[in-house]
C-alpha positions in Angstrom: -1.2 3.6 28.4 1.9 1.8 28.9 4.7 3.1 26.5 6.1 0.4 24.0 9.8 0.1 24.4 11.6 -0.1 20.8 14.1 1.9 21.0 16.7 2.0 24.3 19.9 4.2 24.5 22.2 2.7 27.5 24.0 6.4 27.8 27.4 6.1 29.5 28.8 3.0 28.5 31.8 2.4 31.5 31.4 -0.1 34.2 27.8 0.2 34.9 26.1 0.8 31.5 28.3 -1.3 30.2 27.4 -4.3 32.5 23.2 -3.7 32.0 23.6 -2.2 28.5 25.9 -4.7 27.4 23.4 -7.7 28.7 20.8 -6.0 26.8 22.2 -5.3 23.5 22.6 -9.3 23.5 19.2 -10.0 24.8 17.9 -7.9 22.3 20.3 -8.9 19.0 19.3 -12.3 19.8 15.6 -12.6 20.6 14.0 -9.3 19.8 14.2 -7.8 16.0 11.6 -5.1 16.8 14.1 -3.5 19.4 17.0 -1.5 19.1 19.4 -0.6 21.3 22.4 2.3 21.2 25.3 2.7 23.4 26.7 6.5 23.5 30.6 6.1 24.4 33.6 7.9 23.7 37.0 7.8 23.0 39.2 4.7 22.5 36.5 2.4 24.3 33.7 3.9 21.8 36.2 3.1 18.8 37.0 -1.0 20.2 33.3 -1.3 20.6 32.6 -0.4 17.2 34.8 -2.7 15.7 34.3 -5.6 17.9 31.6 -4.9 20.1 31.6 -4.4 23.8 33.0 -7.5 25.5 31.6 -8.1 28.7 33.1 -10.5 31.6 31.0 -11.1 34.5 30.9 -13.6 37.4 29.2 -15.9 35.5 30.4 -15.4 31.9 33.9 -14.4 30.0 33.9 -12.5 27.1 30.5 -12.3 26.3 30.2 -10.0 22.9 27.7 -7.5 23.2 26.7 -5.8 19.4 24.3 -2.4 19.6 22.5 -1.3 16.6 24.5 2.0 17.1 27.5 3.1 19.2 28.2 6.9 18.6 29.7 9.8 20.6 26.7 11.7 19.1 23.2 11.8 21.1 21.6 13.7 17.6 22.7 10.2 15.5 19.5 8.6 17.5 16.1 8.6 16.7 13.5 9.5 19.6 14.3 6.9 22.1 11.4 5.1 24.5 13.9 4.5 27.1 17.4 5.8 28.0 19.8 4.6 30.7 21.5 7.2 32.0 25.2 5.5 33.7 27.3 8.7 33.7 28.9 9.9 36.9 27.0 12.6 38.5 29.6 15.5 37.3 28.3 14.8 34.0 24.5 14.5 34.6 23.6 17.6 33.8 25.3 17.9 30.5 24.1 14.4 29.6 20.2 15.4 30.5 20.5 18.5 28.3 21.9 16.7 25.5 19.2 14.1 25.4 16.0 16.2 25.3 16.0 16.3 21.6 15.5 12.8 21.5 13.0 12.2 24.4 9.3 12.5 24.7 6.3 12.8 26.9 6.4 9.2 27.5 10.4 8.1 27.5 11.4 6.0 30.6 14.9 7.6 32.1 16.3 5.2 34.4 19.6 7.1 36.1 21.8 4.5 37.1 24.7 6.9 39.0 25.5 7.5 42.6 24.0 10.3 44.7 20.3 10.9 46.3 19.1 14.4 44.7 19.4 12.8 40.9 15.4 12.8 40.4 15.7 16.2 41.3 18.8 17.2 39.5 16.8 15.6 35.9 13.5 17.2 36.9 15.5 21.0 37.4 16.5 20.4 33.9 13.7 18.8 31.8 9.4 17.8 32.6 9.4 15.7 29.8 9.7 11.8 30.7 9.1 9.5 32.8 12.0 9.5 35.6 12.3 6.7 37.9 14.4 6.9 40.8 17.0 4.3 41.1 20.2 3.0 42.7 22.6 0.0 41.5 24.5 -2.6 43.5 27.4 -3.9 41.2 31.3 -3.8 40.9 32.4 -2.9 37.7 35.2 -1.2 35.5 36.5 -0.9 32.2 39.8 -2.9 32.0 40.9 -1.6 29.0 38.8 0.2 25.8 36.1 -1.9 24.6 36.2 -4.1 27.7 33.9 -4.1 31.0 34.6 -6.4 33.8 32.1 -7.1 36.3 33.4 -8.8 39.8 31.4 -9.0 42.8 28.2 -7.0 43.8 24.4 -8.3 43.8 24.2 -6.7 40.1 20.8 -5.8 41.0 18.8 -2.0 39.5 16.3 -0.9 42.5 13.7 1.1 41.0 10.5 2.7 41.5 8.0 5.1 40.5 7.9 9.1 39.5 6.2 10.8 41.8 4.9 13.0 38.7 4.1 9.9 36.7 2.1 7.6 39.2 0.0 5.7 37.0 3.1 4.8 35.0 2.8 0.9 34.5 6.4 -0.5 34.8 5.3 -3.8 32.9 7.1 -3.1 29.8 10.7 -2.4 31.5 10.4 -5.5 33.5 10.0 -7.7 30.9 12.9 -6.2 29.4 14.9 -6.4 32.1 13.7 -10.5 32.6 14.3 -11.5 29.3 18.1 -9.6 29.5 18.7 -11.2 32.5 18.9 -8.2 34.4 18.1 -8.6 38.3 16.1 -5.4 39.1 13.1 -5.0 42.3 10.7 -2.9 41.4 9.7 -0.7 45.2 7.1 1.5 45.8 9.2 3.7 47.3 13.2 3.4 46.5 14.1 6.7 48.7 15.2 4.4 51.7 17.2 2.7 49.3 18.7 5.4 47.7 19.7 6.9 50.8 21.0 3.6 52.3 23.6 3.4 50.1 24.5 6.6 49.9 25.0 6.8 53.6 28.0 4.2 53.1 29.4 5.6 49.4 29.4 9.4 50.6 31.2 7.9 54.3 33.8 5.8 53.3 34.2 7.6 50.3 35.2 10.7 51.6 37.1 9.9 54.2 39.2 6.9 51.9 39.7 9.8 49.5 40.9 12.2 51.8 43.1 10.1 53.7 44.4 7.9 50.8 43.3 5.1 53.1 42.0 1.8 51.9 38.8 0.8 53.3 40.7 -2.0 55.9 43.2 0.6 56.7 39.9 3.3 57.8 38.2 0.3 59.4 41.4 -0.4 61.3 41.6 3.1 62.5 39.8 4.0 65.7 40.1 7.6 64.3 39.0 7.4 61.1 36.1 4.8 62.1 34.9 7.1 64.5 35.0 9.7 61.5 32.8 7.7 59.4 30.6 7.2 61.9 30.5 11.0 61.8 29.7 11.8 58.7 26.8 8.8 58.5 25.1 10.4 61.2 24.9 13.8 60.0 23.6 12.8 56.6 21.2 10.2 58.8 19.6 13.4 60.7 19.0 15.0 57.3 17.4 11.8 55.6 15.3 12.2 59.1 14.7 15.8 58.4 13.3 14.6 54.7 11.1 12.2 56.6 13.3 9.0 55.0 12.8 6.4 57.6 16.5 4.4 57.6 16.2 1.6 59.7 17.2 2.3 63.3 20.5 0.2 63.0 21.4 1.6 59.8 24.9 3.3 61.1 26.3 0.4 62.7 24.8 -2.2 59.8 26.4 0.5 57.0 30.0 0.2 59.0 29.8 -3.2 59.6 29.8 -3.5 55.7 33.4 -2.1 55.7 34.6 -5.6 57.2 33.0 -6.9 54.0 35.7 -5.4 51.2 39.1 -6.8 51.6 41.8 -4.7 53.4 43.6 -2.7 50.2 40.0 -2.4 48.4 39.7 1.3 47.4 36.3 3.3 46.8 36.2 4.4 43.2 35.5 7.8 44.5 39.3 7.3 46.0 40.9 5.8 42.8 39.8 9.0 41.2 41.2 11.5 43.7 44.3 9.3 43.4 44.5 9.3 39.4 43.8 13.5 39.4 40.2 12.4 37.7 37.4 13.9 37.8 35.7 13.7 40.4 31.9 13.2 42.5 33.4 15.2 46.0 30.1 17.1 45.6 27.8 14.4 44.9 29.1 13.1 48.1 30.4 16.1 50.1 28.6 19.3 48.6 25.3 17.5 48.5 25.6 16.7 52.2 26.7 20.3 53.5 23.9 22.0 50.9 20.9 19.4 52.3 22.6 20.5 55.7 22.5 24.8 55.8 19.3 24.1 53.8 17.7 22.6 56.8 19.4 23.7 59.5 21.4 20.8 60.3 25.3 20.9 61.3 27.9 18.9 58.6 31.0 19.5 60.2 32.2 16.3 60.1 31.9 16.3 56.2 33.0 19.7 55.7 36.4 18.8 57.5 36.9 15.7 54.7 35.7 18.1 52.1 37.9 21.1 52.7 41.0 17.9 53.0 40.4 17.5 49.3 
Protein backbone atom coordinates (compact mmCIF):
# COMPACT_ATOMS: atom_id res chain seq x y z
CA UNK A 1 0.00 0.00 0.00
CA UNK A 2 1.25 3.35 -0.97
CA UNK A 3 2.34 5.42 2.19
CA UNK A 4 0.35 8.71 2.73
CA UNK A 5 2.69 11.64 2.92
CA UNK A 6 1.76 14.13 5.91
CA UNK A 7 4.63 14.79 7.34
CA UNK A 8 8.05 15.80 5.15
CA UNK A 9 11.41 16.89 6.81
CA UNK A 10 13.60 18.73 4.00
CA UNK A 11 16.97 17.91 6.20
CA UNK A 12 19.81 20.18 5.21
CA UNK A 13 18.44 23.34 4.43
CA UNK A 14 21.59 25.10 2.12
CA UNK A 15 21.41 25.51 -1.49
CA UNK A 16 19.78 22.41 -2.48
CA UNK A 17 17.16 21.62 0.31
CA UNK A 18 16.70 24.99 0.42
CA UNK A 19 15.67 25.37 -3.35
CA UNK A 20 13.13 21.95 -3.23
CA UNK A 21 12.34 22.38 0.50
CA UNK A 22 11.71 25.85 0.28
CA UNK A 23 9.17 25.34 -2.95
CA UNK A 24 7.51 22.90 -0.88
CA UNK A 25 6.93 24.53 2.42
CA UNK A 26 5.01 27.10 0.11
CA UNK A 27 3.20 24.55 -1.90
CA UNK A 28 2.14 23.02 1.09
CA UNK A 29 1.29 26.38 3.54
CA UNK A 30 -0.81 27.36 0.78
CA UNK A 31 -2.85 24.50 -0.70
CA UNK A 32 -2.44 21.65 1.68
CA UNK A 33 -3.50 21.94 5.55
CA UNK A 34 -3.19 18.18 6.17
CA UNK A 35 0.66 18.37 5.41
CA UNK A 36 3.51 19.51 7.29
CA UNK A 37 6.64 20.25 6.47
CA UNK A 38 10.13 20.85 8.76
CA UNK A 39 13.32 22.20 7.76
CA UNK A 40 16.37 21.03 10.05
CA UNK A 41 19.11 24.03 9.80
CA UNK A 42 21.63 25.45 11.84
CA UNK A 43 23.25 28.29 12.92
CA UNK A 44 22.66 31.96 11.84
CA UNK A 45 20.66 30.67 8.56
CA UNK A 46 18.39 28.39 10.98
CA UNK A 47 17.82 31.60 13.31
CA UNK A 48 16.79 34.18 9.94
CA UNK A 49 14.61 31.40 8.84
CA UNK A 50 12.76 31.36 11.99
CA UNK A 51 12.08 34.76 12.17
CA UNK A 52 11.33 35.50 8.60
CA UNK A 53 11.19 32.37 6.85
CA UNK A 54 13.50 31.06 4.18
CA UNK A 55 13.59 33.44 1.31
CA UNK A 56 14.12 31.87 -1.80
CA UNK A 57 15.28 33.61 -5.33
CA UNK A 58 15.18 31.51 -8.26
CA UNK A 59 15.28 32.10 -12.12
CA UNK A 60 11.93 32.73 -12.20
CA UNK A 61 11.06 34.30 -8.83
CA UNK A 62 12.73 36.88 -6.20
CA UNK A 63 12.23 36.64 -2.85
CA UNK A 64 9.78 34.16 -2.65
CA UNK A 65 9.00 33.49 1.46
CA UNK A 66 8.98 30.02 2.27
CA UNK A 67 7.30 29.38 6.16
CA UNK A 68 7.79 25.50 7.57
CA UNK A 69 5.62 24.27 10.25
CA UNK A 70 9.01 23.78 12.09
CA UNK A 71 12.67 24.85 11.60
CA UNK A 72 14.89 23.36 14.42
CA UNK A 73 18.55 22.22 14.80
CA UNK A 74 16.92 19.21 16.65
CA UNK A 75 15.88 16.00 14.48
CA UNK A 76 14.00 14.61 18.16
CA UNK A 77 11.65 18.08 17.97
CA UNK A 78 9.83 16.00 14.92
CA UNK A 79 7.23 13.65 15.03
CA UNK A 80 7.73 10.30 12.83
CA UNK A 81 8.12 11.68 9.44
CA UNK A 82 6.61 9.85 5.99
CA UNK A 83 9.19 11.48 4.00
CA UNK A 84 12.61 13.09 4.58
CA UNK A 85 14.91 14.84 2.11
CA UNK A 86 18.17 14.29 2.97
CA UNK A 87 20.40 17.62 1.21
CA UNK A 88 23.56 17.37 3.44
CA UNK A 89 26.99 16.98 1.84
CA UNK A 90 28.12 13.56 1.80
CA UNK A 91 30.68 14.18 4.92
CA UNK A 92 27.74 14.55 6.91
CA UNK A 93 25.52 11.67 5.62
CA UNK A 94 26.26 9.35 7.93
CA UNK A 95 25.68 11.46 11.04
CA UNK A 96 22.44 12.79 9.50
CA UNK A 97 21.10 8.97 8.77
CA UNK A 98 21.84 8.04 12.36
CA UNK A 99 20.19 10.83 13.77
CA UNK A 100 16.96 10.40 11.85
CA UNK A 101 16.12 6.77 12.65
CA UNK A 102 14.13 7.76 15.65
CA UNK A 103 11.80 9.43 13.58
CA UNK A 104 11.56 7.01 10.51
CA UNK A 105 9.55 3.94 9.87
CA UNK A 106 9.05 0.88 7.82
CA UNK A 107 7.34 2.90 5.25
CA UNK A 108 9.21 6.55 5.26
CA UNK A 109 10.40 7.75 1.70
CA UNK A 110 14.31 9.01 1.97
CA UNK A 111 15.08 10.82 -0.98
CA UNK A 112 19.14 11.71 -0.71
CA UNK A 113 19.56 14.71 -2.63
CA UNK A 114 23.78 15.01 -2.27
CA UNK A 115 26.57 14.25 -4.65
CA UNK A 116 28.34 10.86 -4.88
CA UNK A 117 27.30 7.25 -6.39
CA UNK A 118 27.60 4.76 -3.31
CA UNK A 119 24.77 6.96 -1.20
CA UNK A 120 22.05 4.01 -1.39
CA UNK A 121 24.60 1.99 -0.01
CA UNK A 122 26.16 4.33 2.41
CA UNK A 123 22.04 4.71 4.02
CA UNK A 124 21.39 1.05 3.68
CA UNK A 125 25.02 0.18 5.80
CA UNK A 126 23.46 2.26 8.46
CA UNK A 127 19.64 1.67 8.67
CA UNK A 128 16.84 -1.30 6.79
CA UNK A 129 14.16 0.76 7.71
CA UNK A 130 12.61 2.96 4.76
CA UNK A 131 12.14 3.29 1.72
CA UNK A 132 15.49 4.67 -0.12
CA UNK A 133 15.30 5.89 -3.53
CA UNK A 134 18.33 6.61 -5.32
CA UNK A 135 18.68 10.06 -6.65
CA UNK A 136 20.82 12.78 -8.17
CA UNK A 137 19.95 16.65 -8.62
CA UNK A 138 20.75 19.09 -11.44
CA UNK A 139 20.62 22.70 -9.92
CA UNK A 140 22.96 25.67 -9.05
CA UNK A 141 22.39 26.91 -5.75
CA UNK A 142 23.90 28.65 -2.55
CA UNK A 143 23.10 30.39 0.43
CA UNK A 144 23.90 34.21 -0.08
CA UNK A 145 23.71 35.14 3.25
CA UNK A 146 21.70 33.34 6.52
CA UNK A 147 18.14 32.77 5.82
CA UNK A 148 18.70 33.29 2.06
CA UNK A 149 19.02 30.68 -0.97
CA UNK A 150 19.65 31.73 -4.43
CA UNK A 151 19.09 29.52 -7.18
CA UNK A 152 20.84 30.55 -10.78
CA UNK A 153 21.13 28.33 -13.56
CA UNK A 154 20.80 24.43 -13.76
CA UNK A 155 17.70 22.30 -15.10
CA UNK A 156 16.43 22.17 -11.21
CA UNK A 157 15.27 18.85 -11.97
CA UNK A 158 15.39 15.54 -8.88
CA UNK A 159 16.08 12.08 -10.97
CA UNK A 160 14.79 9.40 -9.01
CA UNK A 161 13.88 5.95 -9.00
CA UNK A 162 13.11 2.83 -7.20
CA UNK A 163 14.78 0.79 -4.06
CA UNK A 164 15.95 -2.22 -5.16
CA UNK A 165 14.67 -3.58 -1.62
CA UNK A 166 11.37 -1.85 -2.01
CA UNK A 167 10.17 -2.73 -5.69
CA UNK A 168 6.59 -2.62 -5.38
CA UNK A 169 6.92 0.83 -3.79
CA UNK A 170 4.32 3.04 -5.82
CA UNK A 171 5.92 6.50 -6.22
CA UNK A 172 2.29 8.10 -6.88
CA UNK A 173 2.16 9.96 -3.68
CA UNK A 174 5.74 11.73 -4.04
CA UNK A 175 4.86 12.80 -7.51
CA UNK A 176 1.98 14.47 -6.82
CA UNK A 177 3.91 16.25 -4.30
CA UNK A 178 6.51 17.17 -6.21
CA UNK A 179 3.72 18.48 -9.20
CA UNK A 180 1.72 20.48 -7.12
CA UNK A 181 5.22 22.21 -5.55
CA UNK A 182 6.34 22.72 -8.78
CA UNK A 183 9.22 20.66 -8.50
CA UNK A 184 10.59 19.19 -11.96
CA UNK A 185 11.52 15.53 -11.02
CA UNK A 186 11.68 12.16 -13.71
CA UNK A 187 10.87 9.34 -12.25
CA UNK A 188 13.49 6.24 -14.08
CA UNK A 189 13.47 2.77 -13.64
CA UNK A 190 16.87 2.69 -13.24
CA UNK A 191 18.69 6.11 -12.16
CA UNK A 192 22.33 4.32 -11.75
CA UNK A 193 23.35 5.61 -15.33
CA UNK A 194 22.32 8.87 -14.11
CA UNK A 195 23.94 8.86 -11.00
CA UNK A 196 27.09 7.88 -12.40
CA UNK A 197 26.86 10.40 -15.36
CA UNK A 198 27.15 13.05 -13.29
CA UNK A 199 29.40 12.01 -11.10
CA UNK A 200 31.85 11.19 -13.82
CA UNK A 201 32.02 15.15 -14.43
CA UNK A 202 31.69 16.46 -10.55
CA UNK A 203 34.45 13.86 -9.27
CA UNK A 204 36.77 15.09 -12.78
CA UNK A 205 36.62 18.54 -12.75
CA UNK A 206 36.26 18.67 -9.31
CA UNK A 207 39.36 17.30 -8.33
CA UNK A 208 41.43 18.49 -10.56
CA UNK A 209 39.85 22.44 -10.12
CA UNK A 210 40.49 21.85 -6.51
CA UNK A 211 43.85 20.74 -6.66
CA UNK A 212 45.14 23.06 -9.07
CA UNK A 213 43.13 26.16 -7.87
CA UNK A 214 42.05 26.37 -11.50
CA UNK A 215 38.75 27.56 -12.76
CA UNK A 216 36.97 25.36 -14.91
CA UNK A 217 37.96 27.66 -18.38
CA UNK A 218 41.48 27.86 -17.07
CA UNK A 219 41.49 23.42 -16.88
CA UNK A 220 39.62 23.46 -20.10
CA UNK A 221 42.24 25.84 -21.55
CA UNK A 222 44.97 23.55 -20.40
CA UNK A 223 46.08 20.80 -22.67
CA UNK A 224 47.57 19.30 -19.43
CA UNK A 225 45.02 19.47 -17.17
CA UNK A 226 42.28 18.47 -19.98
CA UNK A 227 44.10 15.51 -20.71
CA UNK A 228 44.00 14.97 -16.76
CA UNK A 229 40.38 15.01 -16.62
CA UNK A 230 40.11 12.87 -19.31
CA UNK A 231 42.12 10.61 -16.99
CA UNK A 232 40.40 10.47 -14.20
CA UNK A 233 36.70 10.05 -16.26
CA UNK A 234 38.05 7.11 -17.72
CA UNK A 235 39.21 5.26 -14.82
CA UNK A 236 36.01 5.81 -12.95
CA UNK A 237 34.22 4.90 -16.62
CA UNK A 238 36.00 1.22 -16.40
CA UNK A 239 34.64 0.81 -12.91
CA UNK A 240 31.04 1.94 -13.71
CA UNK A 241 31.77 -0.87 -16.62
CA UNK A 242 33.04 -3.23 -13.98
CA UNK A 243 29.47 -2.57 -12.00
CA UNK A 244 27.80 -3.44 -15.26
CA UNK A 245 26.51 0.55 -15.50
CA UNK A 246 26.12 1.02 -19.20
CA UNK A 247 27.37 5.04 -19.74
CA UNK A 248 26.78 5.84 -23.20
CA UNK A 249 29.69 5.15 -25.45
CA UNK A 250 30.51 9.00 -25.92
CA UNK A 251 30.10 9.76 -22.38
CA UNK A 252 33.93 11.10 -21.87
CA UNK A 253 34.00 13.39 -24.62
CA UNK A 254 30.06 14.57 -24.14
CA UNK A 255 31.05 14.99 -19.97
CA UNK A 256 34.19 17.36 -21.18
CA UNK A 257 32.52 19.00 -23.70
CA UNK A 258 30.23 20.27 -20.80
CA UNK A 259 33.21 22.26 -19.39
CA UNK A 260 32.89 24.69 -22.47
CA UNK A 261 29.40 25.16 -20.92
CA UNK A 262 30.36 27.15 -17.43
CA UNK A 263 31.96 30.48 -17.98
CA UNK A 264 35.76 30.76 -17.73
CA UNK A 265 36.29 31.88 -13.72
CA UNK A 266 33.23 29.48 -12.70
CA UNK A 267 34.65 27.35 -9.81
CA UNK A 268 33.28 23.73 -8.69
CA UNK A 269 31.80 24.02 -5.23
CA UNK A 270 34.10 21.16 -4.35
CA UNK A 271 36.95 23.92 -5.26
CA UNK A 272 35.41 26.95 -3.29
CA UNK A 273 35.58 24.72 -0.33
CA UNK A 274 39.19 23.58 -0.68
CA UNK A 275 39.74 27.28 -1.17
CA UNK A 276 37.73 28.55 2.03
CA UNK A 277 39.62 25.59 4.34
CA UNK A 278 35.87 23.97 4.54
CA UNK A 279 35.05 20.93 4.84
CA UNK A 280 35.21 18.99 2.42
CA UNK A 281 33.72 15.83 -0.12
CA UNK A 282 37.63 14.81 -1.53
CA UNK A 283 36.48 11.31 -0.60
CA UNK A 284 33.15 11.36 -2.04
CA UNK A 285 34.95 12.24 -5.13
CA UNK A 286 38.53 10.83 -4.74
CA UNK A 287 38.40 8.02 -1.99
CA UNK A 288 35.25 6.62 -3.51
CA UNK A 289 37.07 6.29 -6.80
CA UNK A 290 40.39 4.67 -5.55
CA UNK A 291 38.17 2.24 -2.91
CA UNK A 292 35.66 1.05 -6.07
CA UNK A 293 39.15 0.83 -7.83
CA UNK A 294 41.55 -1.81 -5.41
CA UNK A 295 38.11 -3.29 -4.75
CA UNK A 296 37.93 -4.45 -8.27
CA UNK A 297 41.02 -4.61 -9.46
CA UNK A 298 41.08 -1.56 -11.50
CA UNK A 299 44.10 1.06 -11.59
CA UNK A 300 43.18 4.97 -10.23
CA UNK A 301 46.27 6.50 -10.57
CA UNK A 302 45.23 9.38 -12.23
CA UNK A 303 42.92 10.23 -9.14
CA UNK A 304 45.25 9.19 -6.60
CA UNK A 305 47.79 11.79 -8.00
CA UNK A 306 44.84 14.76 -7.55
CA UNK A 307 44.05 13.19 -4.28
CA UNK A 308 47.37 12.99 -2.64
CA UNK A 309 47.71 17.09 -4.25
CA UNK A 310 45.10 17.88 -1.61
Amino acid sequence: MEPEIKHICIYGVGGVGGFFGGKIARHVAAADADKKVYFIARGDHLGEIRKNGLILNTDDESGMVCRPAMATDAIADLPSVDLCLVCVKSYDLDGAIKSVIPVISENTILLPLLNGVDMYERIRGITDRGIVLPACVYIGTHIERPGVVTQKGGSCTILFGPDPKRAEFDPHGIAELFDGSAVKYKWLPDPSRDIWEKFIFIAAFGLVTAACRKSIGEVMHSEELRSDVRAIMEEIQLIAVKKNIMLPDNIIDASIKKGDNFPFITKTSFQRDVEQSKKDERDCFGGTVMRFGKSLGISTEMTERYYSML
